[in-house]
C-alpha positions as CSV (number, residue, x, y, z in Angstrom):
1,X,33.7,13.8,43.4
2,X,32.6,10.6,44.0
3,X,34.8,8.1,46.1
4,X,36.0,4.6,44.5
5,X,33.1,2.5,45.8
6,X,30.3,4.9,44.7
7,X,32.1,4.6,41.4
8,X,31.9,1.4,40.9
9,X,28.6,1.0,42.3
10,X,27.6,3.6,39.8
11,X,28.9,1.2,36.7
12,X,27.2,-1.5,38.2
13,X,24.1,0.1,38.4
14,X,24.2,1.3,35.2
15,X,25.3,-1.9,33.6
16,X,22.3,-3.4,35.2
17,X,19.9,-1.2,33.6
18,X,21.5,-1.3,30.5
19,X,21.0,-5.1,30.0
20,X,17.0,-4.6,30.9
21,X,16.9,-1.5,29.1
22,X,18.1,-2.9,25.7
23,X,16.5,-6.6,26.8
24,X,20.7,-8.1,26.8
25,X,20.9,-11.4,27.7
26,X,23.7,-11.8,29.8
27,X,25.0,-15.1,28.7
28,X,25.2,-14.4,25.0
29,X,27.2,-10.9,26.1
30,X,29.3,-12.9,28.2
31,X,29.8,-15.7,25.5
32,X,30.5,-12.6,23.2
33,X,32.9,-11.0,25.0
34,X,34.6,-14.0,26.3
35,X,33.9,-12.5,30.1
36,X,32.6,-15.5,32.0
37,X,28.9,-15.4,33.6
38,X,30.1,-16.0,36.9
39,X,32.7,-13.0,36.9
40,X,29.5,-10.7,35.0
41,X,27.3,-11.7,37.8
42,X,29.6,-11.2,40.6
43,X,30.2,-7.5,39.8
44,X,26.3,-7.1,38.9
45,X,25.9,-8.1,42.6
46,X,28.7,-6.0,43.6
47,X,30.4,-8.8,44.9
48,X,33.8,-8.0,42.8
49,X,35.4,-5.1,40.2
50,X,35.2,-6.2,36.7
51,X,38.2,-4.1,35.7
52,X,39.0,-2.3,32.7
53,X,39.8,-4.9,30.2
54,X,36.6,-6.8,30.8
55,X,34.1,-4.2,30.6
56,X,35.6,-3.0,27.7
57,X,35.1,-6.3,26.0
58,X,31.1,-6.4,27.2
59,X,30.8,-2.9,26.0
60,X,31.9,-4.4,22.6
61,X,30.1,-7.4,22.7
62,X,26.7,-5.6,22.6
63,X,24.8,-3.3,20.5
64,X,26.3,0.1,19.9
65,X,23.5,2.1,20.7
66,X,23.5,-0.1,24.5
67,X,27.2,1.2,24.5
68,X,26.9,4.5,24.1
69,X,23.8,4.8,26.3
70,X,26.3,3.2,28.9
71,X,28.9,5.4,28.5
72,X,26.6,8.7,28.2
73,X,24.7,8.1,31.5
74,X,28.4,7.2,33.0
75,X,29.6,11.3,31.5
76,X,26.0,12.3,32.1
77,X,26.5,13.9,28.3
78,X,25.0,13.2,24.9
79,X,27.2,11.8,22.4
80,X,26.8,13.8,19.1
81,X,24.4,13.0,16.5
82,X,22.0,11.3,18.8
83,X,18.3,12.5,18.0
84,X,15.2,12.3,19.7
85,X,14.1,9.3,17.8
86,X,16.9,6.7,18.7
87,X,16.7,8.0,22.4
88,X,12.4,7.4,22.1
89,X,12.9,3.7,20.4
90,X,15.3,2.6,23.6
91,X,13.0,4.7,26.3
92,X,10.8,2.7,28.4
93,X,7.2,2.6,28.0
94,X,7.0,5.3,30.9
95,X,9.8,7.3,29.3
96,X,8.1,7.2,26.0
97,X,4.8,8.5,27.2
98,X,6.9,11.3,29.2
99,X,8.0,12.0,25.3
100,X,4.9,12.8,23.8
101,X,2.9,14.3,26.3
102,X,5.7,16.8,26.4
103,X,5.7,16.9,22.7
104,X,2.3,17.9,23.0
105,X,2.4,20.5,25.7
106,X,5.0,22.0,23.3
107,X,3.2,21.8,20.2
108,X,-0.1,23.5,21.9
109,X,1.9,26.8,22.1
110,X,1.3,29.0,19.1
111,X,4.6,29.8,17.7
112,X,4.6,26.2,17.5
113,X,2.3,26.5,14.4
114,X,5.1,28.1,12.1
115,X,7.9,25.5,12.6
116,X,8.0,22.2,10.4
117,X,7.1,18.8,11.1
118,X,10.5,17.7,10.3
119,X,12.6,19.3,12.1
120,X,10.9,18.1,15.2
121,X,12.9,14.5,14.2
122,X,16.0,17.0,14.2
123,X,16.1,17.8,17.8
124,X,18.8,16.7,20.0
125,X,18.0,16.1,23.7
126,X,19.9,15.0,27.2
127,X,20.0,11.4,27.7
């Protein structure tokens, strides 16, 4: 279990990489969620605790699929319904390559050969 600080440092973290990851800027979230830039930037630094309230409102202030990528690498689960090709349009570059060379390791094997193209865009993997 993680103590209180490596919590917090973990939602920091996370936050942090969610605003490059989905290119957030940081004054329209915090003009959107009526959090101020100082107090965003403050716990960003890990200077102070944003608290409950607040990061609830910045969660709602930016795109859904930035949410839930927040909130699933904070459970470490997949939320339901997420398929491989929303978590491939938010990847990184790197990521994204990672993707399809292990698509194509996978598609070399020979009982590969008998499943449909389609269903490939129905697979479900961990964030």
């Amino acid at each position: 279990m993680l103590s209180e600080n490596e919590t917090i440092h973990q939602h920091q973290q996370k936050l942090d990489e969610m605003f490059v990851r989905f290119n957030l800027s940081a004054k329209s979230v915090c003009k959107e969620s009526g959090v101020s830039e100082t107090m965003l930037s403050r716990f960003r630094n890990g200077k102070a605790d944003l608290g409950s309230g607040k990061l609830i409102a910045l969660l709602q202030a930016v795109p859904q699929s930035a949410s839930v990528w927040y909130i699933s690498q904070l459970l470490g689960t997949t939320p339901e319904g997420l398929s491989i090709v929303a978590l491939v349009l938010q990847a990184t570059p790197q990521e994204k390559g990672e993707v399809l060379s292990a698509i194509g390791e996978w598609v070399k094997k020979p009982e590969m050969s008998q499943i449909d193209s389609r269903d490939l865009l129905q697979l479900k993997i961990a964030v």
